[in-house]
N, C-alpha and C positions, 0 to 999 in steps of 0.2 A: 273129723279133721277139717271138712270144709266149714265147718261153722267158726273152727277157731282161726283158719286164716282167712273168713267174710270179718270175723270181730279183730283180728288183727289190721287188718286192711284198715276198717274204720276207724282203728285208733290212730294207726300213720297219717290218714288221710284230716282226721280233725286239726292233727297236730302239726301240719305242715297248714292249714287254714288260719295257723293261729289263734286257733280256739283256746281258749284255757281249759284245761280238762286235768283231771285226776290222773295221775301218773299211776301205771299200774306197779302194786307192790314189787320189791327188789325177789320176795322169795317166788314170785312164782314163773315160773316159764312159760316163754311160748307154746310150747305141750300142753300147758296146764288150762288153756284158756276153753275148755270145755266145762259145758255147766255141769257139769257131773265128778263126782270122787268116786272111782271102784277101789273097795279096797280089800282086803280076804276075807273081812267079814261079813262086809255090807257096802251096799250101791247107795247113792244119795244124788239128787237133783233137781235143778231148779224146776219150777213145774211149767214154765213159759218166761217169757218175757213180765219183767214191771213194767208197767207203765202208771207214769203217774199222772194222777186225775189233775183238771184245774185248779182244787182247791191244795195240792200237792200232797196227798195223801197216795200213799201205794202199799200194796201188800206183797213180799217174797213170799210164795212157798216153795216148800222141799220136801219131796218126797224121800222116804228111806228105806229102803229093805232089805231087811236082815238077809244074810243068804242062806239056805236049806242048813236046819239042824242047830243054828247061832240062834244065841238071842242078845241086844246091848242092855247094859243096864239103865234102867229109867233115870229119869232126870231127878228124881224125889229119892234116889235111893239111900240109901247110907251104908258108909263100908267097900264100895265102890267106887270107882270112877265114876259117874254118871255122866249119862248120853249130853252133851252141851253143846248148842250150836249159838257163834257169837259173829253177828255182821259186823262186820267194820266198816263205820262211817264214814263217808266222799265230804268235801267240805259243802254245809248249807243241808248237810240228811242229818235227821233225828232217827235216831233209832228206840222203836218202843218195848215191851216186854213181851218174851218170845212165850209163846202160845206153845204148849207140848200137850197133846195128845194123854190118855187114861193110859196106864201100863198093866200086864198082868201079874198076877204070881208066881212065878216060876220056882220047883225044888228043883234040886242038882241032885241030877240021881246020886254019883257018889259017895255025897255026905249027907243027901235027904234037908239040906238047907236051905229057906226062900228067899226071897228077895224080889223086887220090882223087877220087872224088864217087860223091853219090848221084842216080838219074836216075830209079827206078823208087820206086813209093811206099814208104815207110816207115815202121818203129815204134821211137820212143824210149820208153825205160819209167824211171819215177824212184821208190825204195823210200819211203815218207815213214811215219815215226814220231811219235805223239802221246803228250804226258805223261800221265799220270792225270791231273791236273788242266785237262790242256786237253782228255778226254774223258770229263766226269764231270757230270750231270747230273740231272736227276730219274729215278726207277726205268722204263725202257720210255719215256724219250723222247729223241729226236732232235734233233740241230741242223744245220742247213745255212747252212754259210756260207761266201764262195768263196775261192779258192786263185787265185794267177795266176802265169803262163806268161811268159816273155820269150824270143824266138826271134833271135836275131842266126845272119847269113849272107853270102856271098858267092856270085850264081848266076851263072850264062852260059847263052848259045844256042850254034846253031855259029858265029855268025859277031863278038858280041858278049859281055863281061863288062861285068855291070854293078854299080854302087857296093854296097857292104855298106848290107846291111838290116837293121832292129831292129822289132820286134813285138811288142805284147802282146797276152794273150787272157785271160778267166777260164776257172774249171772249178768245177764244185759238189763241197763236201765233205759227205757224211752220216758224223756222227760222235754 
């Protein structure tokens, strides 16, 4: 909670400096502004701060973990929803192709059926490129402003799959 009203604070405070800064999306709430999504199947979060280098290159990652007993379906699967996590771009960020992690085999006891999934925690990593003008600012100063995360999936237990799930989360950018 205090992380999300320091990131709250900073965004008043840009925006009252008349900074031009990225408007944070309509669907998410003040609540929401935690780097992290809990949701009944699985945790996910940013694994620190971006920061982006001089030459404006930066890397998200996200850690995921399945909760006791879950597993999501991989990204490569078919027949499922697969695990997809998609950043939404700030003006002047490229976003590149999201890096997913090997999945394993999972049967279902049930029906004795396999399928890709992930069951043990994981790391998605996503490359993210900024223009000179979207990191160009006074000499020796910073901006922070945030980036967000949409996680769509489809999880099971042993005995239950349940509906595809959609999620978002923020993450802080220093650029």
């Amino acid at each position: 909670m205090t992380r999300a009203i320091l990131t709250l604070l900073v965004l008043t405070a840009s925006a009252a400096a008349g900074q031009a800064q990225p408007k944070m999306p309509t669907f998410l709430s003040a609540a929401a502004l935690e780097p992290t999504l809990v949701t009944p199947h699985l945790d996910a979060r940013a694994v620190s701060t971006v920061r982006v280098g001089v030459d404006g290159t930066a890397t998200l990652v996200v850690l995921v973990t399945p909760k006791p007993r879950m597993h999501v379906y991989a990204a490569d699967v078919d027949g499922y929803v697969p695990f997809t996590l998609t950043t939404h771009p700030q003006p002047g960020m490229r976003v590149g192709k999201v890096a997913y992690p090997s999945s394993e085999l999972y049967v279902f006891p049930p029906t004795g059926e396999s399928s890709r999934a992930y069951m043990k925690p994981f790391k998605v990593t996503v490359p993210l490129t900024f223009a000179a003008e979207a990191r160009a600012g006074a000499q020796g100063s910073t901006s922070r402003v945030p980036g967000v995360v949409s996680l769509r999936y489809q999880a099971c237990d042993d005995a239950v799959c349940y509906r595809p799930t959609t999620g978002s989360f923020v993450f802080e950018i220093i650029r």
